[in-house]
N, C-alpha and C positions, 0 to 999 in steps of 0.2 A: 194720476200719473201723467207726467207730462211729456208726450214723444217726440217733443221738437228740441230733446236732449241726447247726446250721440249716446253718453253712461248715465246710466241711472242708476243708482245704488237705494236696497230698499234691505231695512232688518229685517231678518226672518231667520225662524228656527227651523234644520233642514239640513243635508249631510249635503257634502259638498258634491258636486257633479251634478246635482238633480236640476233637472229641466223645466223653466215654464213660458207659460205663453198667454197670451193675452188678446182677444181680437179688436176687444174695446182700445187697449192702447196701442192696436198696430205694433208687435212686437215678439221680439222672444228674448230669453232670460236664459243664465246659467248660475246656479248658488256657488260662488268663490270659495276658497281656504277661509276667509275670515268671517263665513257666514251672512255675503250679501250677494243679491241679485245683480250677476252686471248684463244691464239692458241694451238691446241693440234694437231698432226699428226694423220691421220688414220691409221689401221691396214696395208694396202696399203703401205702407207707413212713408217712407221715404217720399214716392211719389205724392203724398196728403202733404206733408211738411214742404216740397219746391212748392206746390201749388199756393199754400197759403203764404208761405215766404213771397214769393213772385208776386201776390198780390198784393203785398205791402209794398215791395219795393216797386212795383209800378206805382202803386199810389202815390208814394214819396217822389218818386223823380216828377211825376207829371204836374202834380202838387209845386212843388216848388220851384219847377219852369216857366207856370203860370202866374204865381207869385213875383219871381224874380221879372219877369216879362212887363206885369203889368206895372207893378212897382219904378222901374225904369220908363214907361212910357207918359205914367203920370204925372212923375217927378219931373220928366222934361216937356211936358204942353201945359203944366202949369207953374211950374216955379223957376228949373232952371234951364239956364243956352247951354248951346253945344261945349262953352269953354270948361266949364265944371266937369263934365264925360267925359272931356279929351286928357286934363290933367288928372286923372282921377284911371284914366284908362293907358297912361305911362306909367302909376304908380301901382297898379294892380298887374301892368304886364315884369314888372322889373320885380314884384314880391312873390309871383307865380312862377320867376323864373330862378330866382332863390331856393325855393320849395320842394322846386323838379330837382334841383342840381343838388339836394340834399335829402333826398325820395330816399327813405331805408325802408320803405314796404313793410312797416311792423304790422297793419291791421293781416294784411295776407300770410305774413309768414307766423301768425299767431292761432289764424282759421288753418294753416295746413301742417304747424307743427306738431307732433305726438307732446308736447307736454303745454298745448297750448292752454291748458286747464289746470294749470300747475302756480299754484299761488306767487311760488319765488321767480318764475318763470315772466310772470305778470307784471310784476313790480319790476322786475330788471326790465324788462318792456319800456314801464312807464317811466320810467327815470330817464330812459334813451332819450325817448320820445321827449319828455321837459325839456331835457336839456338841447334836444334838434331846437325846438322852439324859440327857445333863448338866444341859439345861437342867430337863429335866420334874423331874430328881430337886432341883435347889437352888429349884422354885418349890414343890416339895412339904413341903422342910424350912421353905421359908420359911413358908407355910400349916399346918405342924404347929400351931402353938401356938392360933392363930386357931378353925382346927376344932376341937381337941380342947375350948376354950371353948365353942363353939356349943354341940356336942353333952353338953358337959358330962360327958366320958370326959379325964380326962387321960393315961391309959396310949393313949388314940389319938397323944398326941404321939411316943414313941417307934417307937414299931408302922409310922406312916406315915412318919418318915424310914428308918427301916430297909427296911420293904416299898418303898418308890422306890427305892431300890439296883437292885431288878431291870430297870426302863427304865433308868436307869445303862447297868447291866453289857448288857441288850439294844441295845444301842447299839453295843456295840462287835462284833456280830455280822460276821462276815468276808462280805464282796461274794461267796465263793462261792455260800455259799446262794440270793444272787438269778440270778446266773450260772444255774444248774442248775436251776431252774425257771425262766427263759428258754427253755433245753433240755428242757425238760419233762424231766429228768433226776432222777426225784426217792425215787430207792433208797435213796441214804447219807441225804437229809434226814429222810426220814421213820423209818429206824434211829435217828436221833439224839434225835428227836424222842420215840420212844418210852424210846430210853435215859434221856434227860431225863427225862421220867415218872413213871421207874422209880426213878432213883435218888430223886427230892424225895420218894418216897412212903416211901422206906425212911426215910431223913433224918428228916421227920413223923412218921413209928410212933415211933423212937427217942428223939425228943427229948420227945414225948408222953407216952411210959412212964416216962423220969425226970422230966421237969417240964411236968403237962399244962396247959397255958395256949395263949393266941390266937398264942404266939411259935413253936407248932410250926406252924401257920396259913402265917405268914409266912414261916418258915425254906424250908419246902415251894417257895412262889413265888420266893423268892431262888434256890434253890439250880438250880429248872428253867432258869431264865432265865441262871444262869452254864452249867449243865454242856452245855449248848444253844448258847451262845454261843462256850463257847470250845473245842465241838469240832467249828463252823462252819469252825473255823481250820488241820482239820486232814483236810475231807474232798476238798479238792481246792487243788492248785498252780496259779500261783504266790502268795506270803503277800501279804493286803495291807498297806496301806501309807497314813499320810495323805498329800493331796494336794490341789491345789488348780487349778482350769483355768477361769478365767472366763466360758467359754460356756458349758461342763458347767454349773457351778453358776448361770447363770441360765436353762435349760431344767428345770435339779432345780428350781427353787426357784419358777419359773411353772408347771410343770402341777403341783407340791404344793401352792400357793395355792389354787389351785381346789380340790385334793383334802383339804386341810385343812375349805375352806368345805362342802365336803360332808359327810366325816367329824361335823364339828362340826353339822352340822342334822342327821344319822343317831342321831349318840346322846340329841340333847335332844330328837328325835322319840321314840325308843323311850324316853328316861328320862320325859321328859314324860307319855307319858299314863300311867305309872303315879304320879303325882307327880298329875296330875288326876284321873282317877278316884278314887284314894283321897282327894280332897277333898270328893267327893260319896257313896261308896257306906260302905257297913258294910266292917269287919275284914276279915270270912270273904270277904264279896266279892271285895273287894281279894284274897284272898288264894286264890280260887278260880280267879281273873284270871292271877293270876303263875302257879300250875300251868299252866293251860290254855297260855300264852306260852313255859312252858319246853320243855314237849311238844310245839309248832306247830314250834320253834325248832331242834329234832333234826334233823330230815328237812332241812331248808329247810337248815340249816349243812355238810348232809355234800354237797349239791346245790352249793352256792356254795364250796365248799372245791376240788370238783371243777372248778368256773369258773374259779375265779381264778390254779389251778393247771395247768390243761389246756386251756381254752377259750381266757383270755387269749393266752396263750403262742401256740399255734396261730391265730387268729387275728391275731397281731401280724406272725407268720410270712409270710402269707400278704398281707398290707398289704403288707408292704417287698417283696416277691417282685413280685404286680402286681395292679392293680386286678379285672381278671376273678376270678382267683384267690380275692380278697378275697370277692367278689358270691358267688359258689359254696362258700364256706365258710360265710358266714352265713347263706345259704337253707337250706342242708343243717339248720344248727343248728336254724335256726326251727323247720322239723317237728320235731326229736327234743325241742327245750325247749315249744313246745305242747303236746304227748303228754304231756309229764313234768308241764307242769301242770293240765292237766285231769286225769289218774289221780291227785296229789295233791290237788284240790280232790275230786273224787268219791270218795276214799279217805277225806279227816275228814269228810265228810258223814255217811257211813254208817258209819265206824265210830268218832269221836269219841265220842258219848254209850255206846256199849258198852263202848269200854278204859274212861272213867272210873270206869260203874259195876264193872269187874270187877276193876279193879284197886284201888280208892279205897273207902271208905266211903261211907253213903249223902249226910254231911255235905260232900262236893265235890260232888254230882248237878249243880250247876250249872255248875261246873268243865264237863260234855258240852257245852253247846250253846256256852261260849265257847268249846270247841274246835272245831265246826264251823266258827263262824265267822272266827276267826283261819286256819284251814286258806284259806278263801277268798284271806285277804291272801295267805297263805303263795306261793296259784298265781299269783296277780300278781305273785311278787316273782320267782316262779323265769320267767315268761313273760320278763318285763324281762331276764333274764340274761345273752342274745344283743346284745343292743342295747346295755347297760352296756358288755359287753366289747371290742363294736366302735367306737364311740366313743372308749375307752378308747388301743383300737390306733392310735389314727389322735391319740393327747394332747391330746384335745379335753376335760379332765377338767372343763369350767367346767358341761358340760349335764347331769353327774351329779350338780352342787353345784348347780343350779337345781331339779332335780327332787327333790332330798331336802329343800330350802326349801321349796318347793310343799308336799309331804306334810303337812311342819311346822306351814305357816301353817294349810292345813287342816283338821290334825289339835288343834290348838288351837283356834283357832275355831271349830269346827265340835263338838269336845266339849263344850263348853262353852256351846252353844248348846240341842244336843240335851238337855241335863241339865236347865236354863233349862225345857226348853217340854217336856219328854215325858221320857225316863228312861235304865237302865240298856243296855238294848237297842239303843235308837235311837243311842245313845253310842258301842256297840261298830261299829255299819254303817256309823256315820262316820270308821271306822278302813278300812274297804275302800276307802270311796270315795276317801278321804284317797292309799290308795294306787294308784288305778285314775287317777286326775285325775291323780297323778303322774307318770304316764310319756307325758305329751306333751309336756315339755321334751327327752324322749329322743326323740322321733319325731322331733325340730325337729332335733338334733341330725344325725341320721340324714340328714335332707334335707340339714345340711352338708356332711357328710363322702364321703359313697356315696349321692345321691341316685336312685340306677337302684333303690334296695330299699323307699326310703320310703314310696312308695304303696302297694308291696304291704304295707309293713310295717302301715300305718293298714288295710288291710283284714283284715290275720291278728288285729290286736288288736280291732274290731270283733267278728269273728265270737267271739273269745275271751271279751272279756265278758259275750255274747250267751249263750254256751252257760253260764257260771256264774250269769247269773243264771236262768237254765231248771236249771239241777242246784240252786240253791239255793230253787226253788218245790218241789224234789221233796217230800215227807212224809217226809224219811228219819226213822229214830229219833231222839226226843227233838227234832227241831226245834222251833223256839220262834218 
């Protein structure tokens, strides 16, 4: 019996109502009208299933960090210069920001929807999803030529129809993979995922050694995004299929609106203020900045890889099962994601300006105290985690698109204001605040959906801001 299934259906002969239970499979049972057992995990059970879930998808993210990491550093100390990264890191910010701006959330809104196990449900899924694909790659050829003038690179024109191959070919990723993280089920994806990895890396070395240019760059991204996709198609039955179901595709297509409108303020939040800052500060700056944001961005991504792959799922689980259920899932969470952010905002307090200096030269020193303060955002984003996900469960994905606008308008405005009348500093705190104002479109939410949590919820994030801004008067090192 396999309990990292939310239903499990088993024949048996038995009058319907009759009860069972199982302690081997963490579980209990009710015999249906058609004479099957429908399975549901205990609290027990549940707790067994995050844990081993959690431990794959740590595996996988950390796994393919280091992969990705090393991959890029070997490629550049022995094959190629900086120019191949640079052109290759225009065509990857211009295909990522295609991707965002056509974000329909089908993996999430298929882990949280009641028929996300519904064959016609899946197939209208996947046809969405082909066809997003398709589209991102013929708006990217059609913008080859355009960009590559702007920039004034015409080998971008090739490079970026080719590299969009990969949202192409990601497109056609088989409904398993969302199925199985539904089921928190996430062994074979996170295998795959490292296989994936593994191969683009060897691919890369190779084509590098005989022609080192920005095409081993892109081969690398094509080849993850095929060997990934098409052995989505082979880690679980049955194969899918396109298809098309009119209600399906307008519940896809209304909670990915909103998760589009989100998506799309998330990235032109985070592109934006490096896009303003660098309109106001020096090179090194700027360039002390993006350090400090890559290293805020480690912790904070292996945290939210764990959400969106454990937390969502589970609390979706727990939505469709019943309201109590739902309340006692997400208080539970609230203490373990408060904890997690306060030891990460107390953790770059104290030791952001020490990695930089020990790791870095003394020419990043400034690179520490943005990292402090970025770490602040960081605990606001991981505090928000609970509240995102449950909203989420419940397809309310329009309060997650309100609150990444919020940030947006703030974080523009408000940069640009601080630069205006005072400086570099005052600029970065209105990156907290940007993010601390932003999660009261999610409390608003909360009051929709599970109103029995929102009060308390406005009181855990009261005392949560309270305590960072008392950890952020400490004298840690280097504070500024």
């Amino acid at each position: 019996m396999n309990s990292s299934e939310n239903l499990l259906e088993i024949e048996i002969i038995a009058e319907p109502g009759a009860k069972f239970s199982s302690p081997a499979a963490s579980g209990e049972g009710i015999v249906t009208a058609s004479g099957v057992i429908s399975w549901t995990p205990t609290t027990s059970g549940r707790a067994a299933i995050a844990l081993r879930g959690g431990t794959w998808s740590l595996i996988g993210y950390v796994s393919t960090q280091v992969l990705r990491t090393l991959a890029t550093l070997f490629l550049a100390r022995h094959f190629l210069g900086p120019e191949p990264f640079g052109l290759v890191g225009l065509v990857g910010v211009f295909i990522a920001g295609l991707a965002m701006f056509s974000e329909l959330g089908i993996v999430a809104n298929v882990v949280q929807h009641p028929r996300g196990d519904d064959p016609e449900f899946l197939h209208t899924a996947f046809s969405i999803q082909a066809g997003r694909g398709l589209a991102i790659w013929l708006i990217a050829a059609i913008s080859a030529y355009p960009v590559a003038l702007f920039y004034r690179q015409p080998v971008i024109l090739p490079l970026l129809v080719v590299a969009a191959t990969s949202e192409l070919v990601r497109g056609l990723t088989s409904t398993a993979a969302w199925t199985l993280t539904r089921h928190v089920n996430l062994r074979g994806i996170t295998l795959l995922t490292i296989f994936s990895e593994v191969v683009a890396f060897g691919v890369a070395i190779l084509w590098a050694a005989v022609a080192p240019s920005a095409w081993a760059l892109v081969a690398r991204t094509v080849v993850a995004a095929a060997v990934y996709a098409l052995g989505t198609h082979f880690i679980r039955r049955p194969a899918v299929r396109f298809g098309w179901e009119r209600s399906a595709a307008r519940d896809i297509l209304h909670f990915g609106g909103w998760v589009s409108l989100s998506t799309a303020a998330y990235f032109l939040g985070g592109q934006g203020e490096r896009l303003i800052l660098g309109k106001f500060v020096t090179a090194a700056e700027l360039g002390c900045f993006s350090l400090a944001l890559m290293v805020s961005s480690v912790p904070a991504g292996g945290v939210n890889q764990l959400v969106s792959q454990i937390f969502l799922p589970m609390i979706s689980k727990a939505v469709r099962r019943s309201r109590e259920e739902a309340i006692h899932d997400f208080l539970q969470a609230r203490k373990i994601f408060f904890a997690i952010g306060m030891v990460a905002a107390l953790g770059f307090l104290a030791l952001g300006k020490p990695f930089v200096e020990l790791v870095l030269t003394s020419k990043y020193r400034m690179a520490g105290w943005m990292l402090q303060v970025l770490g602040l955002r960081v605990a606001l984003d991981l505090f928000a985690a609970p509240a995102c996900s449950l909203i989420l469960a419940y397809g309310k994905s329009r309060y997650s698109a309100t609150a990444n606008t919020t940030r947006l308008v703030i974080m523009v405005g408000g940069v640009l204001v601080a630069f205006h009348w005072f400086g570099l500093a005052q600029a970065m705190i209105v990156l907290i605040a940007a993010q601390a104002i932003s999660y009261l479109p999610l409390i608003s939410g909360l009051k929709k959906v599970l109103p029995e949590v929102a009060r308390a919820e406005l009181r855990w994030y009261a005392v949560f801001v309270v305590l960072l801004g008392l950890a952020a008067a400490i004298p840690w090192p280097g504070a500024k």
